[in-house]
C-alpha positions as CSV (number, residue, x, y, z in Angstrom):
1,X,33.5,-0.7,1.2
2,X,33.9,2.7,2.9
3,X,35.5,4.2,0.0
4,X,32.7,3.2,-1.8
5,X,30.5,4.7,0.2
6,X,32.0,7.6,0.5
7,X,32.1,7.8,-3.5
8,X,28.5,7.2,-3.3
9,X,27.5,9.9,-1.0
10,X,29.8,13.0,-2.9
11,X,28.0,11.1,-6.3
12,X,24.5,12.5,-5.2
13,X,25.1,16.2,-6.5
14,X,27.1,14.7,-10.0
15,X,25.3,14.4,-13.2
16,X,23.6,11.5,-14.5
17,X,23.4,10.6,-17.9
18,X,20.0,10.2,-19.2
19,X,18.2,7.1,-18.1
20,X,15.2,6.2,-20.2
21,X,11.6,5.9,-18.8
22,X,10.1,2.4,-19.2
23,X,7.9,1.7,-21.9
24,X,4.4,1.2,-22.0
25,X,3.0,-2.0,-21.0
26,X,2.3,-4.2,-24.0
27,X,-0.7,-6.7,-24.8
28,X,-0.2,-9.9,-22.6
29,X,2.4,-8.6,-20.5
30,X,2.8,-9.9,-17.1
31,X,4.4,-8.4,-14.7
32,X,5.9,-8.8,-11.4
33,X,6.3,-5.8,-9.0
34,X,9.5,-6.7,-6.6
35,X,9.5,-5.7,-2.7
36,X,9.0,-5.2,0.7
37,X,6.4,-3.6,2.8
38,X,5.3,-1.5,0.9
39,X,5.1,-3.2,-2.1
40,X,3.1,-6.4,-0.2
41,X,0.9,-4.5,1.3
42,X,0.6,-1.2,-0.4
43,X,-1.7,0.1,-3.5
44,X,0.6,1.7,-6.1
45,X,0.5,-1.4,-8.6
46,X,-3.2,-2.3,-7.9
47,X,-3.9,1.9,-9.5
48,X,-1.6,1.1,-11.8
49,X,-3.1,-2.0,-13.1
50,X,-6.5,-0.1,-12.7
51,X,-5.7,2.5,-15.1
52,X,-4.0,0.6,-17.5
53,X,-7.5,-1.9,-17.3
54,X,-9.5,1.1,-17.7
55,X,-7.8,3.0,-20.2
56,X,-6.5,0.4,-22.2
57,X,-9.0,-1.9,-22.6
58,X,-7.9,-4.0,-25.1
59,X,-4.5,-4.9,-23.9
60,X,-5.0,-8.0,-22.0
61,X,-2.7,-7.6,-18.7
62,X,-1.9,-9.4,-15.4
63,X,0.4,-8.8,-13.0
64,X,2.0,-10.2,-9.6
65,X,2.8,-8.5,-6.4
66,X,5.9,-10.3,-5.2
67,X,6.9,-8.6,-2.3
68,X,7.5,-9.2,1.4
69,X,7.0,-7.5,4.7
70,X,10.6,-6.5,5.9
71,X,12.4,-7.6,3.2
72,X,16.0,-6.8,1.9
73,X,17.3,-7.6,-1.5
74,X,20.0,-10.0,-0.1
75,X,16.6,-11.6,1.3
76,X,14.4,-11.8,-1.7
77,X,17.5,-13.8,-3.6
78,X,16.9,-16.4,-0.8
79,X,13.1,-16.5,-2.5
80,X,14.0,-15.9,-6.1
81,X,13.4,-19.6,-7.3
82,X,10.0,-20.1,-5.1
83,X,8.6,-16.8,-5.1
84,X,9.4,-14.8,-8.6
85,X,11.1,-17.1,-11.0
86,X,8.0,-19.0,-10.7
87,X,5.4,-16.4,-12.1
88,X,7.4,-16.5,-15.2
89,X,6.8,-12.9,-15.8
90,X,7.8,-11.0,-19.1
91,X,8.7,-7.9,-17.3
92,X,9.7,-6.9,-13.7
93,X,9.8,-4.0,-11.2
94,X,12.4,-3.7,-8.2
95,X,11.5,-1.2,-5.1
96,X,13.8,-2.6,-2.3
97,X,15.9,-0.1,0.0
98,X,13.7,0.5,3.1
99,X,14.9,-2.1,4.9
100,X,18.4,-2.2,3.7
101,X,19.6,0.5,4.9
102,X,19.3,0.0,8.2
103,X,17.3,2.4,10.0
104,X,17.9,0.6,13.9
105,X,21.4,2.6,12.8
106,X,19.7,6.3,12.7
107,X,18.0,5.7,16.1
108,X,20.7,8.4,17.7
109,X,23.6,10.5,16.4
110,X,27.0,10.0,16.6
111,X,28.7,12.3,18.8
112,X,32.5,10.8,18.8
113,X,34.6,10.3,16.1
114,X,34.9,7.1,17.2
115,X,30.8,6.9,16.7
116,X,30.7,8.6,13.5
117,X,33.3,6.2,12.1
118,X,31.0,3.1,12.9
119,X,28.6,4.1,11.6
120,X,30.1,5.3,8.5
121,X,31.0,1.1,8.4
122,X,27.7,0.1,9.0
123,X,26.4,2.4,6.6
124,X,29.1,1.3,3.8
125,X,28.9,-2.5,4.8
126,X,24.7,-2.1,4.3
127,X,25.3,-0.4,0.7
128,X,27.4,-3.0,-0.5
129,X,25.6,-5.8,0.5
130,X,23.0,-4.1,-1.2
131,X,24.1,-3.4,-4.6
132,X,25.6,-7.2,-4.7
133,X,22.4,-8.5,-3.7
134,X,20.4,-6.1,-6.9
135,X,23.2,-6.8,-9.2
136,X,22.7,-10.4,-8.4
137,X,19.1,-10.3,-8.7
138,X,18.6,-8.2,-11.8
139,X,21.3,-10.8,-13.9
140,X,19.3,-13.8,-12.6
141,X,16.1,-11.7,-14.3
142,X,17.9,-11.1,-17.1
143,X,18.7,-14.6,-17.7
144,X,15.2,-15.9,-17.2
145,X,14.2,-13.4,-20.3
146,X,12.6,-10.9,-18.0
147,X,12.5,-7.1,-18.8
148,X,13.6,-5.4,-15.9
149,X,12.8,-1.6,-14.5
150,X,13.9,-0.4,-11.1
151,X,11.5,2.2,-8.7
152,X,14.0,4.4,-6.8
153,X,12.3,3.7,-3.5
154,X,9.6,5.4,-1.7
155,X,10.7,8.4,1.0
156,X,11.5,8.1,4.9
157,X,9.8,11.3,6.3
158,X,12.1,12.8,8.9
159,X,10.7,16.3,8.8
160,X,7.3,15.5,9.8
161,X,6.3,16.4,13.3
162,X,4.6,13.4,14.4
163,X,4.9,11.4,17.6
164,X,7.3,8.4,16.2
165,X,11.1,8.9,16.9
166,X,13.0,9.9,13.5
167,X,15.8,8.4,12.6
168,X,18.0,11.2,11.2
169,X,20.1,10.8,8.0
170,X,17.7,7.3,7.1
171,X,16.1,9.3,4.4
172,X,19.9,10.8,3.0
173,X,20.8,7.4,2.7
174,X,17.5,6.4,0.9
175,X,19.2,9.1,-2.0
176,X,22.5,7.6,-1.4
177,X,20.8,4.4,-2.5
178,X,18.7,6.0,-5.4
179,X,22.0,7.3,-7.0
180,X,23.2,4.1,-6.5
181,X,20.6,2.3,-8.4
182,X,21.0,4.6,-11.4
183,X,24.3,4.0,-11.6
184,X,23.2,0.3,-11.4
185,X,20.7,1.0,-14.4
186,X,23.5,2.3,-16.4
187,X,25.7,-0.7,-16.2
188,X,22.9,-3.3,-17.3
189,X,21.0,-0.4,-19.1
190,X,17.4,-0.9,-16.9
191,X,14.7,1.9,-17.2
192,X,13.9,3.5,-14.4
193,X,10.7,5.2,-12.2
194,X,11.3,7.7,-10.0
195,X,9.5,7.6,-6.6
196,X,12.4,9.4,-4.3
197,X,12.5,12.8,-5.5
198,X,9.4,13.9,-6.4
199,X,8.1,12.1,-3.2
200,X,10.6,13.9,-1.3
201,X,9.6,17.4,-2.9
202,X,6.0,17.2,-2.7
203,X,6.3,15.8,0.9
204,X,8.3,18.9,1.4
205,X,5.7,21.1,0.3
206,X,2.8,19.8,2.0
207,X,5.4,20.9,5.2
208,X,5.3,24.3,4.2
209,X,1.5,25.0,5.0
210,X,1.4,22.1,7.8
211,X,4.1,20.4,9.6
212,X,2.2,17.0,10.5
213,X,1.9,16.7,6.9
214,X,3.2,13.5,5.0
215,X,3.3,11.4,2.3
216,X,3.8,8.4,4.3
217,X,1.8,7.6,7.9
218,X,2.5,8.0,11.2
219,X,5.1,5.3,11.6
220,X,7.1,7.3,9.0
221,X,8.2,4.4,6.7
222,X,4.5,3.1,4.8
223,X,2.6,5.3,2.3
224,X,-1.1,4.8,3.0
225,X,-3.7,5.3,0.5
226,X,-3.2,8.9,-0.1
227,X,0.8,8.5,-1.1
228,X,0.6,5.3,-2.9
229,X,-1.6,7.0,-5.3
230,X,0.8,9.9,-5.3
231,X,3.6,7.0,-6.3
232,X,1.1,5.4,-9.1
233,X,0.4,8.8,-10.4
234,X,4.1,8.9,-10.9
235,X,4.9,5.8,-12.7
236,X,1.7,6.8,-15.0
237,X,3.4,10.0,-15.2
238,X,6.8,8.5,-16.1
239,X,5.8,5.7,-18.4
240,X,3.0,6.9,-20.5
241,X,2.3,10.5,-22.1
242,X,-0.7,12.8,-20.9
243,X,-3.5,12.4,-23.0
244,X,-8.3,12.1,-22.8
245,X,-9.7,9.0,-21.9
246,X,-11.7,10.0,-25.1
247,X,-13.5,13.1,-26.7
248,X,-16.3,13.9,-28.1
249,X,-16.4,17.0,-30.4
250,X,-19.6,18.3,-32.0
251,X,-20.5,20.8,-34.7
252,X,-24.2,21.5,-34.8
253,X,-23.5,24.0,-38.2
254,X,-21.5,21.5,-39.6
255,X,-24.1,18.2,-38.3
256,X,-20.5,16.5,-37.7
257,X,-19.2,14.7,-34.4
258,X,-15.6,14.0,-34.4
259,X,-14.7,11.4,-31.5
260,X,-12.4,9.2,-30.3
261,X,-14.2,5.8,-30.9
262,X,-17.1,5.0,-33.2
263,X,-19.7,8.0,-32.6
264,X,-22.7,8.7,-34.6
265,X,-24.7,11.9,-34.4
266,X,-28.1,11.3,-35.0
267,X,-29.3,13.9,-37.8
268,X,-32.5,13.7,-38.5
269,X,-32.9,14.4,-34.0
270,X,-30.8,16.8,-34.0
271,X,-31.5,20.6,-34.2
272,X,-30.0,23.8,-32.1
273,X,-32.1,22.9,-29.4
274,X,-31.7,18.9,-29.1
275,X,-28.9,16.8,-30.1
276,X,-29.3,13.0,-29.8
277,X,-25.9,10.9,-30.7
278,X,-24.9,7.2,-30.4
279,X,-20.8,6.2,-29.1
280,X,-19.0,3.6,-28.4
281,X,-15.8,5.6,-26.9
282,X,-12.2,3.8,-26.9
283,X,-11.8,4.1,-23.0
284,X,-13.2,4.5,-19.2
285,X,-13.1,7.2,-17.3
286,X,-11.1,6.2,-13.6
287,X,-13.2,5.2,-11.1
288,X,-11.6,7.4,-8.2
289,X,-12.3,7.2,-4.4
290,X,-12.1,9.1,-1.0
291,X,-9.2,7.1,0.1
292,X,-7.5,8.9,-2.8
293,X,-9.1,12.4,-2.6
294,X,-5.9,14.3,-1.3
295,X,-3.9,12.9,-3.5
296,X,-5.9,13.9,-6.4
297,X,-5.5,17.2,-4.8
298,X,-1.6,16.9,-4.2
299,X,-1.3,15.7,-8.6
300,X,-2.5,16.9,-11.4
301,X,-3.9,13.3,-12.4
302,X,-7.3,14.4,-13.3
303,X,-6.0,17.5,-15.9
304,X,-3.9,15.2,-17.1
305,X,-5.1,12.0,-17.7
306,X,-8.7,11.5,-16.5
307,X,-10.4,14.1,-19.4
308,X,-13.4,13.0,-21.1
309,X,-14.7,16.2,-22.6
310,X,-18.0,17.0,-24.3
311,X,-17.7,19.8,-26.5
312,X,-21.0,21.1,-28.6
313,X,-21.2,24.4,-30.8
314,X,-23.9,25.6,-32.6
315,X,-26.6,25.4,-29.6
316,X,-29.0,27.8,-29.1
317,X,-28.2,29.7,-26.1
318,X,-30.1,27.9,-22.5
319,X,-29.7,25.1,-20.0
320,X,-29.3,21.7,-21.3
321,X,-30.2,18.3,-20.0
322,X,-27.5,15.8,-20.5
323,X,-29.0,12.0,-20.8
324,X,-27.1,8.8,-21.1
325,X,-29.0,5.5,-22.0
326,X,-32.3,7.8,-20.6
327,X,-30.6,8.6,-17.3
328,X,-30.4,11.9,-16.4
329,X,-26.5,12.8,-15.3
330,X,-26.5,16.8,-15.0
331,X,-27.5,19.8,-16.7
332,X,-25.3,21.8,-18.5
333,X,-25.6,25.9,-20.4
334,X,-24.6,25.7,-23.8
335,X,-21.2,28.6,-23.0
336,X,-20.6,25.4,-21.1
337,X,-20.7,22.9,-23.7
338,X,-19.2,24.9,-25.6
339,X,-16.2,25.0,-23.9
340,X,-16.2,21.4,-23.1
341,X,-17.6,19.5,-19.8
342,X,-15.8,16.9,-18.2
343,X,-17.9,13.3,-18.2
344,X,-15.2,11.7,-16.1
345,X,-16.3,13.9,-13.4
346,X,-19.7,12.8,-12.9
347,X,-19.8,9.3,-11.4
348,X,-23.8,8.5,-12.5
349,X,-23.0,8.0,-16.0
350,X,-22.9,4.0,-17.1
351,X,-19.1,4.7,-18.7
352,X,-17.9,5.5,-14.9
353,X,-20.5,3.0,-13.3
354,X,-19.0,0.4,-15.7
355,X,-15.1,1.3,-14.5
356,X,-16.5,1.0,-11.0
357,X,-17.0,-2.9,-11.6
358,X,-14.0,-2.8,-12.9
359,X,-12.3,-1.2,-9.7
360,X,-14.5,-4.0,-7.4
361,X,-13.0,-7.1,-9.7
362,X,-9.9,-5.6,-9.0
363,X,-10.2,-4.8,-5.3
364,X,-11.2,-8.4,-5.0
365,X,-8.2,-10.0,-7.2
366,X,-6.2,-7.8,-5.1
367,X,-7.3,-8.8,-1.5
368,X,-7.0,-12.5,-2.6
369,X,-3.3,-11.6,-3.8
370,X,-2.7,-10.1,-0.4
371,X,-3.8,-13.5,1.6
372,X,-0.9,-15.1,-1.1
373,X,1.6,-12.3,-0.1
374,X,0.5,-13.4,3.9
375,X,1.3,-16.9,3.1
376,X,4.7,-16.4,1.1
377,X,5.3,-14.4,4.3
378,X,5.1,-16.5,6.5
379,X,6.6,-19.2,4.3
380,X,9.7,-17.6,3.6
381,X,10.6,-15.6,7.0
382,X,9.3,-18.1,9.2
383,X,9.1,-21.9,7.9
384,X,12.3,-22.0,6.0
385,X,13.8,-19.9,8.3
386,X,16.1,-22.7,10.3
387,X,16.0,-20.1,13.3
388,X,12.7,-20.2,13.6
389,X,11.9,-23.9,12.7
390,X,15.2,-25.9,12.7
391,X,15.9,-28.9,10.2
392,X,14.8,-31.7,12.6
393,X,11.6,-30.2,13.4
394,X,9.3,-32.9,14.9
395,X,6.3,-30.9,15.2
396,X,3.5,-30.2,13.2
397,X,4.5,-26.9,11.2
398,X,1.1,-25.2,13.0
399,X,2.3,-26.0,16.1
400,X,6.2,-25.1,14.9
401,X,4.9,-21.5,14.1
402,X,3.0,-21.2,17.2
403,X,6.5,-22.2,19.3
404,X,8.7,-19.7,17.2
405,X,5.7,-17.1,17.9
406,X,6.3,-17.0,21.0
407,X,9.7,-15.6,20.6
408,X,8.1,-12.4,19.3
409,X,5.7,-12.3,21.9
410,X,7.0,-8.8,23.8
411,X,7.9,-7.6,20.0
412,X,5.8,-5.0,18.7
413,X,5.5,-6.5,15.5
414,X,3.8,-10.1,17.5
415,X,0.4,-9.0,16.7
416,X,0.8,-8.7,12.7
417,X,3.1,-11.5,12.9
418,X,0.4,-13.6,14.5
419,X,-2.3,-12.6,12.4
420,X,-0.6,-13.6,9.4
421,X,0.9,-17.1,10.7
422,X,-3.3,-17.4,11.4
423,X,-4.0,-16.9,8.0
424,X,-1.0,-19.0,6.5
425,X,-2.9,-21.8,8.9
426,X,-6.1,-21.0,7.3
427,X,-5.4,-20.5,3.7
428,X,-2.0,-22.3,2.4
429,X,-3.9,-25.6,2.0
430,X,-6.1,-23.7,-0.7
431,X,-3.4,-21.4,-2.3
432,X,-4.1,-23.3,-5.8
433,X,-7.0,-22.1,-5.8
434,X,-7.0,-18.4,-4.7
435,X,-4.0,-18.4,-7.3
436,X,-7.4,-19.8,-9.9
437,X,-9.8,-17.6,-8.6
438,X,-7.3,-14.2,-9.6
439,X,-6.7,-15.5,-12.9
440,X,-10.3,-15.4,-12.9
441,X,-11.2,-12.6,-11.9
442,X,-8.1,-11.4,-14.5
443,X,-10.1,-12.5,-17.2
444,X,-13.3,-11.5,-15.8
445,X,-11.7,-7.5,-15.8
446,X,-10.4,-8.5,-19.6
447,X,-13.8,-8.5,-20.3
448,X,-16.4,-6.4,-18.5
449,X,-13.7,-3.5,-19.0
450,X,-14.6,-3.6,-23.1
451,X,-16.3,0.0,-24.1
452,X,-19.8,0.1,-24.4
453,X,-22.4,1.5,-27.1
454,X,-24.4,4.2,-25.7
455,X,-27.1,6.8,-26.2
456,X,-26.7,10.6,-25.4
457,X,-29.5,13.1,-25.7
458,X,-29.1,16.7,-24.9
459,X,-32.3,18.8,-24.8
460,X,-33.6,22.7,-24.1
461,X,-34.6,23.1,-21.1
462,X,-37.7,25.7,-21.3
């Protein structure tokens, strides 16, 4: 194992041969994202999801988030049957690491040999359980017929000057893991998504200009809003090419509008000084929010995949009214249309009001999810955890969980744990149906995302 580790760790500045990208998701794909923290409670999937619903439309998607708060891979084989196998999803998605490596073992650094040798053991013991446990898991994917794609995981911020303790050389390992993984792809010949480096050199940059900055929070370990956008803007980046969530090009001279959907340009209403059209585009724009406004700063999402230009030539030269449906969205001059605006930018038109339902369905299908991830939670780490409720339990399981509470109770995790052993109380009894209500609202997304037809009118100001 140490030589293993040791081979590992020189590996991180060798070549890699080229691993591919995952493909695009595909009509009735559903997929499972794989984790810990940050996958249970985090947001990257849920943007994920939300772009794909909004600019693919007619692909008819779903997806599962399947992880668990402190997980490890050797744990989430102890849940593979109850937890994942039984989603039966065409395609999956591994981010484990966090937790594996250990991080209780960066808390100080060695300063004997004898120090720097145990921990060199730890470190190589923690690695190998490791890649057993993901080899393991990926086969038993495999053989269930599922397409599997592992996320190099999310960063450890240990240059960040914020008030938590580091642990230094968690992060290093985090890339000793990542090159570990893609030598892991090669041998069963998995895509792969990227969230380590570029997460590590953004993170990096935002340090230049302010040394509080980060990708993560203040506990240095869970993105919040801000970087799990970051880490959906990279597996959009990674998995699908940049392109317009639709454009509409018109010649005035030529009284043609070339689109991308079914567009009709209204002749007979149509001079140099008023244009009146009809379209029915192929996508929505994405419904963006403040929780995600630095991170829109931080990527180039918007230039590169959240264009919906208007382009007009041949207008006399003035100010224009824009109208959608008979609602006014924003004046424009015609250099300006000219060159092309940007509707995805302006939130008042019915194509962006329209995604926004969109974005509540999901917010919805994805707080229910959440309560399912509390209960598997509490499920898995707690009530079929002999250590915490041993085989010839007498109690009732509510009373069980209070009693193993209680161990916790100086812990500084006992509030979260006790909030969701409240809500395991509360909602495992109805877990059928929350699982009904986000097929649902799946359905319900399936079809209010569907382009609309709708009427444009641009007209002269005097």
């Amino acid at each position: 194992m140490m030589k293993q580790y040791l081979l590992s760790l020189m590996a991180l500045a060798a070549p890699v041969a080229a691993i591919e990208a995952p493909a695009p998701f595909q009509n009735n794909d559903n997929i499972i994202f794989i984790g810990d923290s940050i996958t249970h409670g985090g947001s990257y999937h849920k943007q994920v999801y939300l772009y794909y619903a909004t600019r693919y439309p007619e692909l008819n998607l779903s997806y599962v988030n399947a992880g668990i708060s402190g997980d490890t891979a050797p744990g989430t084989l102890k849940r593979y049957s109850e937890d994942i196998q039984v989603h039966n999803a065409n395609k999956a998605f591994i981010m484990l690491g966090m937790n594996d490596v250990n991080r209780p073992h960066y808390d100080k650094l060695p300063q004997t040999a004898a120090e720097r040798s145990k921990r060199r053991a730890q470190q190589a013991k923690s690695l190998h359980n490791y890649l057993s446990a993901m080899d393991t898991l990926i086969s038993k994917l495999k053989a269930d017929g599922v397409e599997v794609g592992l996320i190099l995981p999310s960063i450890y911020d240990e240059t960040a000057t914020l008030a938590k303790p580091i642990n230094v050389g968690a992060n290093l390992e985090l890339g000793v893991y990542s090159y570990s993984l893609l030598q892991l792809a090669q041998q069963h010949d998995l895509s792969v998504v990227d969230f380590y480096n570029p997460m590590s050199a953004l993170n990096a940059k935002l340090q230049q200009n302010d040394p509080e900055a980060t990708l993560v929070s203040n506990d240095r370990v869970h993105p919040e809003q801000d970087g799990h956008f970051v880490m959906a803007y990279e597996f959009i980046k990674q998995t699908l090419p940049q392109g317009k969530v639709a454009n509409i090009n018109i010649d005035l001279s030529a009284q043609t509008i070339n689109s991308d959907g079914d567009c009709e340009l209204n002749s007979k209403g149509s001079s140099s000084d008023k244009i009146s059209f009809s379209c029915t585009l192929t996508a929505l724009p994405f419904p963006s929010h403040n929780g995600i406004k630095r991170a829109l700063e931080w990527t180039s999402f918007n230039q590169d995949y959240n264009q919906l230009p208007l382009t007009v030539k041949g207008l006399t030269q003035g100010q224009y009214q824009l109208s959608i449906d008979g609602n006014k969205v924003a004046s424009f001059s015609s250099s300006e249309l000219e060159n092309s605006v940007n509707l995805s930018a302006f939130a008042h038109t019915p194509m962006y009001q329209q995604a926004l339902e969109v974005r509540r369905l999901n917010d919805k299908r994805a707080q229910l999810a959440g309560t399912l991830r509390s209960i598997a939670l509490v499920q898995h780490t707690m009530v079929d955890n002999p250590d915490c409720i041993p085989a010839d339990n007498t109690l009732s399981i509510d009373k069980a969980l209070h009693q193993c509470l209680q161990k916790s109770i100086d812990k500084p995790w006992y509030g979260y744990l006790s909030s969701e052993v409240n809500k395991y109380n509360e909602f495992n009894p109805k877990k059928q149906s929350i699982r009904a209500q986000i097929n649902d609202l799946f359905e319900q997304i399936n079809r209010v995302n569907k382009p609309k037809q709708h009427s444009y009118a641009l007209t002269r100001k005097p």
